[in-house]
C-alpha positions as CSV (number, residue, x, y, z in Angstrom):
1,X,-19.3,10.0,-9.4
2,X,-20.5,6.7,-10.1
3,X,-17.4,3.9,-9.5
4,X,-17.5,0.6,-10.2
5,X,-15.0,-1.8,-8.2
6,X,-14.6,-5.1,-10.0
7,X,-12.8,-7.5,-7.5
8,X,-14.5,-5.6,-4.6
9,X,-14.2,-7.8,-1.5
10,X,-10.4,-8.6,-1.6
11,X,-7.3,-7.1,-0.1
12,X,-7.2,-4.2,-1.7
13,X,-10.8,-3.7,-2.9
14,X,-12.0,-3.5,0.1
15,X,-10.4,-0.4,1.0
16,X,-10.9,1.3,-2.1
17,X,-14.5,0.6,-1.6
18,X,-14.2,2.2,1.9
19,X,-12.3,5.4,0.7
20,X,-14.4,6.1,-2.8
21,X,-17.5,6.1,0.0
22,X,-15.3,8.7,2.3
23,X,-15.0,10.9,-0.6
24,X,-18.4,11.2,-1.5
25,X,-18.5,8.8,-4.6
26,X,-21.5,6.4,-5.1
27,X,-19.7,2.9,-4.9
28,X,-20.6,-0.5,-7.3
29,X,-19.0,-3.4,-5.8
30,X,-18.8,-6.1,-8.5
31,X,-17.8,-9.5,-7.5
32,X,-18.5,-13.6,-7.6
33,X,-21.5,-14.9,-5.6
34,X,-20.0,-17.0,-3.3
35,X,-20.2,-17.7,0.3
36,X,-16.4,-15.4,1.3
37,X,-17.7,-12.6,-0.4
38,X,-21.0,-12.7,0.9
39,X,-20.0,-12.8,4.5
40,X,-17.3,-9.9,3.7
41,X,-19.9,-7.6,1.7
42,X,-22.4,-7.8,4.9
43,X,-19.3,-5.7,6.6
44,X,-19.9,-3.2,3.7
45,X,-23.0,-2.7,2.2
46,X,-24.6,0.0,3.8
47,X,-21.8,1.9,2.0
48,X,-22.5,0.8,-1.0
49,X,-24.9,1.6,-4.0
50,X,-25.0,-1.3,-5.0
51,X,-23.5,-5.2,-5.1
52,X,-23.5,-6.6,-8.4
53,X,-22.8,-10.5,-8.2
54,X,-21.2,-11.4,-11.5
55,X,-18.7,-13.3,-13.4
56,X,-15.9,-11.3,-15.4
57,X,-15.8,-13.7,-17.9
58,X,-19.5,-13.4,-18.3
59,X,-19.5,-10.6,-21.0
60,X,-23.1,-10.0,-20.0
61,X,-22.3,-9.7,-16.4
62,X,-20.1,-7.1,-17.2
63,X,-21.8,-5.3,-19.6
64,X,-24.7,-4.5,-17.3
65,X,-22.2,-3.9,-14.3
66,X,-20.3,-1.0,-16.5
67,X,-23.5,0.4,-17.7
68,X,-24.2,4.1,-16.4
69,X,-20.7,4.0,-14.4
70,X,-18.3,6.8,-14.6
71,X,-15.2,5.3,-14.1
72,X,-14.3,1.3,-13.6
73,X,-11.3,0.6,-10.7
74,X,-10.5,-2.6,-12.0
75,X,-8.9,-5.1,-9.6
76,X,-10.7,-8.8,-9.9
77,X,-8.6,-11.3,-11.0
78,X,-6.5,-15.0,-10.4
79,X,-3.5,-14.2,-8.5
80,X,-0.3,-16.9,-7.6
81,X,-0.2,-19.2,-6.9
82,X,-3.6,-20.1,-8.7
83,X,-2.5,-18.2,-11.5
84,X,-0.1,-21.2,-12.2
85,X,-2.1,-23.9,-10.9
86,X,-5.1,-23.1,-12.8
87,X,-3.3,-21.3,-16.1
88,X,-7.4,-21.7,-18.4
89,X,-9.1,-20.4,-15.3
90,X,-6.4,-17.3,-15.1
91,X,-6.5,-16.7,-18.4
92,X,-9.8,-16.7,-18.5
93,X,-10.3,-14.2,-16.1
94,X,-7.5,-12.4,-16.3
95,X,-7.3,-11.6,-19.9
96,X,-10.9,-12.4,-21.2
97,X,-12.4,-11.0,-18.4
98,X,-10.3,-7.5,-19.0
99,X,-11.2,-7.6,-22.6
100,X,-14.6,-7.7,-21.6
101,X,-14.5,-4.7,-19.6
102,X,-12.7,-3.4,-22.2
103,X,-15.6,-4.0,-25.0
104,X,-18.6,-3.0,-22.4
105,X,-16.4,0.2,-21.8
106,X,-16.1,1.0,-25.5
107,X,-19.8,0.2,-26.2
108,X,-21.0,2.6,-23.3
109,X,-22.5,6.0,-24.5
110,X,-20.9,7.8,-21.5
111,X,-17.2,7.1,-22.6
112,X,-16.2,5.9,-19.0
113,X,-12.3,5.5,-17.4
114,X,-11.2,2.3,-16.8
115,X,-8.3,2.1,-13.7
116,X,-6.7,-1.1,-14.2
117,X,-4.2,-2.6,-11.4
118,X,-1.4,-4.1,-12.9
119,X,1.9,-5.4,-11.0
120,X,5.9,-4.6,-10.8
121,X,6.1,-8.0,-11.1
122,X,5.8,-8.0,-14.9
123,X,9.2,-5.9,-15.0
124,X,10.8,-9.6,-14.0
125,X,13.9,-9.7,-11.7
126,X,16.1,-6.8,-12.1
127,X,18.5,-6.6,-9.5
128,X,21.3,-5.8,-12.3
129,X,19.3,-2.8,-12.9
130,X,20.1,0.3,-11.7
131,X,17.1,1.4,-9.7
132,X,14.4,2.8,-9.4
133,X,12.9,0.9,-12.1
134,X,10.5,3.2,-14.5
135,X,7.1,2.3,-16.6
136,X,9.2,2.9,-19.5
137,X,11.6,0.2,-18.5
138,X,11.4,-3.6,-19.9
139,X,8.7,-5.9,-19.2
140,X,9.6,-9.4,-18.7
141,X,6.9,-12.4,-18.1
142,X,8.2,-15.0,-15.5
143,X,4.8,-16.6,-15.0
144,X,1.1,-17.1,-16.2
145,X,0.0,-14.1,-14.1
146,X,2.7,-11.7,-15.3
147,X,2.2,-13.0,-19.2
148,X,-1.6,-12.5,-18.6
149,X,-1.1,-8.8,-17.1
150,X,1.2,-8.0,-19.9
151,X,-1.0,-9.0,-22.6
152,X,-3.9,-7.0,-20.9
153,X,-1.8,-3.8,-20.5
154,X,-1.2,-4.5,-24.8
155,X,-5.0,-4.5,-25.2
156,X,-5.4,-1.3,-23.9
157,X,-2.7,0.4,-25.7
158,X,-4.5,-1.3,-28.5
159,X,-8.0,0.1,-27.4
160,X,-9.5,3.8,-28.0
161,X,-10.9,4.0,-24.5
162,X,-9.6,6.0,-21.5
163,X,-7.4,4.0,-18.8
164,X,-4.7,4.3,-16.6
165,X,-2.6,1.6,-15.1
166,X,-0.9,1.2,-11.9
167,X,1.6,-1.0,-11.2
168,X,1.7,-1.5,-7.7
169,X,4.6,-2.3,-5.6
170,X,4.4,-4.9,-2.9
171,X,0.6,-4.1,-0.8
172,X,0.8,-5.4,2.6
173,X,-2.0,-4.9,4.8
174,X,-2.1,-5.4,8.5
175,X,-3.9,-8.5,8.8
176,X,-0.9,-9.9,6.3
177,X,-3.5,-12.1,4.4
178,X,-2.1,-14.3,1.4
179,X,-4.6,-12.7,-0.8
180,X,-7.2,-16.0,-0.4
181,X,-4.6,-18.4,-0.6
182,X,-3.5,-20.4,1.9
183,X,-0.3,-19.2,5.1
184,X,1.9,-21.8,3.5
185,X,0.9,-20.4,0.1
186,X,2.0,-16.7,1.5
187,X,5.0,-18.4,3.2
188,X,6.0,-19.9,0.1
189,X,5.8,-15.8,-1.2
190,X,7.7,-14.9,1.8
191,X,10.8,-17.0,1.2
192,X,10.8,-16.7,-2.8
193,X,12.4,-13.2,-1.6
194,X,16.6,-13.1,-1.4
195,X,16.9,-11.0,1.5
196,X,19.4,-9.1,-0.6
197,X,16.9,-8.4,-2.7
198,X,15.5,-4.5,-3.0
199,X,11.5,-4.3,-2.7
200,X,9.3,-1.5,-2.2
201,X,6.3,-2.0,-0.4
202,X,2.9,-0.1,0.3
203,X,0.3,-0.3,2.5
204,X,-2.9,-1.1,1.3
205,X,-4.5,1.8,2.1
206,X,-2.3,4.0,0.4
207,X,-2.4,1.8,-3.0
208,X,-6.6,1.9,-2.9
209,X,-6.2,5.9,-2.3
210,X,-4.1,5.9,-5.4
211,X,-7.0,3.8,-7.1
212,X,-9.4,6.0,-6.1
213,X,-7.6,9.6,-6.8
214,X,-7.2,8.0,-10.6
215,X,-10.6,7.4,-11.2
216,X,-11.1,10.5,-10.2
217,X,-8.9,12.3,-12.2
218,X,-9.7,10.0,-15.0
219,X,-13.3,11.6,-14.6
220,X,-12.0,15.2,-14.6
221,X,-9.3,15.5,-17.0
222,X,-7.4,13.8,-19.8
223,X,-4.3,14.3,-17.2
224,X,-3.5,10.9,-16.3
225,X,-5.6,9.2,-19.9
226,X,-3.4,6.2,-21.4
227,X,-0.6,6.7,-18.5
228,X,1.1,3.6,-17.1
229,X,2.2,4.9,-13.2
230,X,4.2,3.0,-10.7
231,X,2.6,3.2,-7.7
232,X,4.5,2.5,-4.1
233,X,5.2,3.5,-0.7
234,X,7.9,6.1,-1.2
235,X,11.1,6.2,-0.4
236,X,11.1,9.6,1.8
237,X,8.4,7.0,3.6
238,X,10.8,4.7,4.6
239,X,9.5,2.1,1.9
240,X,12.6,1.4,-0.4
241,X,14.2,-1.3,1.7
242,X,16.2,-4.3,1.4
243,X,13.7,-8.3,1.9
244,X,16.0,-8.2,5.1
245,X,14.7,-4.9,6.6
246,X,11.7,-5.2,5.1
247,X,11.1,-8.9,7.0
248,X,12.8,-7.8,9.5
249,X,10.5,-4.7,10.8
250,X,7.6,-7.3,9.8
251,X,8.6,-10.2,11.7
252,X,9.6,-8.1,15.0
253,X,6.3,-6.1,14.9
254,X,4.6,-9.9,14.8
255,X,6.6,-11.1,17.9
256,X,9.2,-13.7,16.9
257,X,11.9,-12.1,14.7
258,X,13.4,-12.8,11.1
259,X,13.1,-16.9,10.8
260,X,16.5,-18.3,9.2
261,X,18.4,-17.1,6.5
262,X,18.1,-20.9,5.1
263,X,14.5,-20.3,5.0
264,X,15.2,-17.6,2.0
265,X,15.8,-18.1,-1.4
266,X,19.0,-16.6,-3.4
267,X,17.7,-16.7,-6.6
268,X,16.8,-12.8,-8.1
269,X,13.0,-12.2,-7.6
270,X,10.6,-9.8,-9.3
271,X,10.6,-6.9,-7.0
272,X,12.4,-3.6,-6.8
273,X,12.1,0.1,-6.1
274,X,10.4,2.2,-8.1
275,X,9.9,5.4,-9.6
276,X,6.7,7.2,-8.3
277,X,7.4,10.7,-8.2
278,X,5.3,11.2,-11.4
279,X,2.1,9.0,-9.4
280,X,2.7,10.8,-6.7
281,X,2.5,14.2,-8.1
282,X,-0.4,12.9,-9.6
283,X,-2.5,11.3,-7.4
284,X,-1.0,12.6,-3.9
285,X,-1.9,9.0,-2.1
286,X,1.8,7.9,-0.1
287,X,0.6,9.0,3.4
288,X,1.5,6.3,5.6
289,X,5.0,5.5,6.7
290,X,6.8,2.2,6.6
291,X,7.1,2.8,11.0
292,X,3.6,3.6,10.6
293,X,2.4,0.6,9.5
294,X,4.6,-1.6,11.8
295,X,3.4,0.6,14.4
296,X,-0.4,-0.6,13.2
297,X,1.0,-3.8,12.6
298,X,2.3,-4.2,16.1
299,X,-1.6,-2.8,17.6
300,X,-3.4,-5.7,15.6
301,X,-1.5,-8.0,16.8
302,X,-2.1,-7.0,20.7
303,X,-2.0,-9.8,22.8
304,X,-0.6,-12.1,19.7
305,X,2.4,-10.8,20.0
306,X,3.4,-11.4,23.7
307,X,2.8,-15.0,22.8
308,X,4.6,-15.1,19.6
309,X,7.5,-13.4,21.4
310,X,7.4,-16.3,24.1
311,X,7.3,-18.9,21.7
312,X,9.7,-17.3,19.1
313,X,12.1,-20.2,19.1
314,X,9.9,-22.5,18.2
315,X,7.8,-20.7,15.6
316,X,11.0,-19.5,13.7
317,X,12.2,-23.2,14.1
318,X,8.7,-24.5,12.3
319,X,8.6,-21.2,10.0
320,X,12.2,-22.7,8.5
321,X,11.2,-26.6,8.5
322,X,7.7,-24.9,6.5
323,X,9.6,-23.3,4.2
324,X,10.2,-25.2,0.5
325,X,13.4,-23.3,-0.1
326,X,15.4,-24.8,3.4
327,X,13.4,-28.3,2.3
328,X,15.4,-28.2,-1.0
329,X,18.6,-26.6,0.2
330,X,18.9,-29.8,2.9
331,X,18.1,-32.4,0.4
332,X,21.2,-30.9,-2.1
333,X,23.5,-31.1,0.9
334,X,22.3,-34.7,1.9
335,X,23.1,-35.6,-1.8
């Protein structure tokens, strides 16, 4: 099967470029010429068909990228904090750049699947909720990003073409990357989280194995066609946890332990647990435990972590004076 990968050299594309190979699939990695995703598609190309350099918003860029594909894993876009930095550029891309995979897919004479990657994030803080929170459940937008993935998820309701969307949970890979932001933009992430607060997480594997079983089935059968799946670790996995336990494992495996509760926020955030018995059944793709990845985790890290357990003090000490939320929190009290 012939799978294109739009957003192919980040977190998560990278993977599913790795596992649609594995499976036998020829692989299209479509992303912006620049100098990061040259250097990271050296690491892959002799896996790959093909690299198409392109710009989503570039309806002729995509048009020739979707011609002859099977199915389209669609992942590129403008994440936070960029998203809200740079709302015309996200919109741009997000939106226009969907609608023109969208109008290429719907113009093809093969009648190609689209996979598009939404976010839990859209269903907005629900900690009143009683969880796990569903597809059928709410949306709220709290942001430009989750506005922009809303209004994409409408245009393909709208649309005739075959898609499925996952919302994924919260992807964590093992070299805990802030997505091409900056570590203060990921700590900033970090400590938006209550440590009350229920999350699900997945590892990044598992959510590009999800990606890649869709597109398959999309291929196959009208099974999963015009589904909206949430798709997450598991809680038989040991991913349903609370920011606390989820931080906690984290920040142990790293070396220097959960930084101060100051550091956190206590204001509801967008995450949750979730309902992915139906994905699951589906696409078969939770096969990584929560201790497994820790255990990973803890194996990058190697040496790292000796000295991070040395110095843990101290880090945990600048990890609270980084963090926005403990900045604010000490100006109120000096008020």
């Amino acid at each position: 099967m012939n799978i294109l990968v739009t957003g192919a050299f980040g977190g998560i594309g990278t993977e599913v470029l790795k596992i649609g190979h594995e499976r036998g699939h020829s692989i299209y990695a479509f992303d912006l010429d620049n100098s990061r995703n040259r250097k990271k598609s050296a690491i892959y190309s002799e896996i790959l068909t093909e690299i198409i350099w392109g710009d989503l918003r570039k309806p002729e860029d995509v048009r020739e990228a979707v011609e002859g594909k099977d199915t389209i894993v669609h992942l590129g876009a403008v994440i936070t904090p960029l998203s809200e930095t740079l709302p015309e550029l996200s919109y741009a891309v997000n939106v226009g750049g969907t609608e023109n995979i969208i109008r290429a897919i719907s113009e093809a004479e093969n009648n190609p699947g689209l996979v598009f990657t939404s976010s839990m994030s859209i269903m907005g803080a629900s900690a009143e909720r009683i969880p796990p929170l569903k597809a059928s459940d709410p949306v709220y937008a709290t942001s430009n990003y989750t506005a922009q993935k809303i209004e994409c998820e409408k245009m393909l309701n709208a649309s005739d073409i075959k898609w499925t969307t996952g919302r994924l949970g919260a992807v964590i890979n093992v070299e805990l990357s802030a997505g091409g932001g900056s570590i203060r933009d990921l700590l900033d992430e970090v400590f938006a989280m209550p440590l009350k607060n229920r999350i699900e997480g997945i590892w990044n594997i598992d959510a590009a194995a999800a990606l890649i079983s869709a597109a398959e089935s999309l291929n196959r059968t009208d099974e999963i066609s015009r589904k909206t799946l949430m798709i997450g670790g598991g809680k038989d996995n040991g991913w349903q946890l609370t920011v606390r336990d989820f931080y906690t494992g984290v920040f142990d495996a790293i070396g220097f332990g959960l930084p101060e509760e100051s550091s956190f926020s206590d204001k509801p955030y967008y995450a949750d647990w979730l309902d992915t018995e139906e994905s699951q059944r589906l696409l078969n793709y939770q096969n990584h435990s929560f201790d497994e990845f820790l255990f990973q985790l803890k194996k990058e890290m190697g040496l790292k972590r000796t000295f991070s357990q040395l110095l843990a003090p101290v880090i945990r000490n600048r990890l609270t004076r980084l963090s926005a939320v403990a900045s604010a929190n000490k100006k109120a009290a000096a008020l």
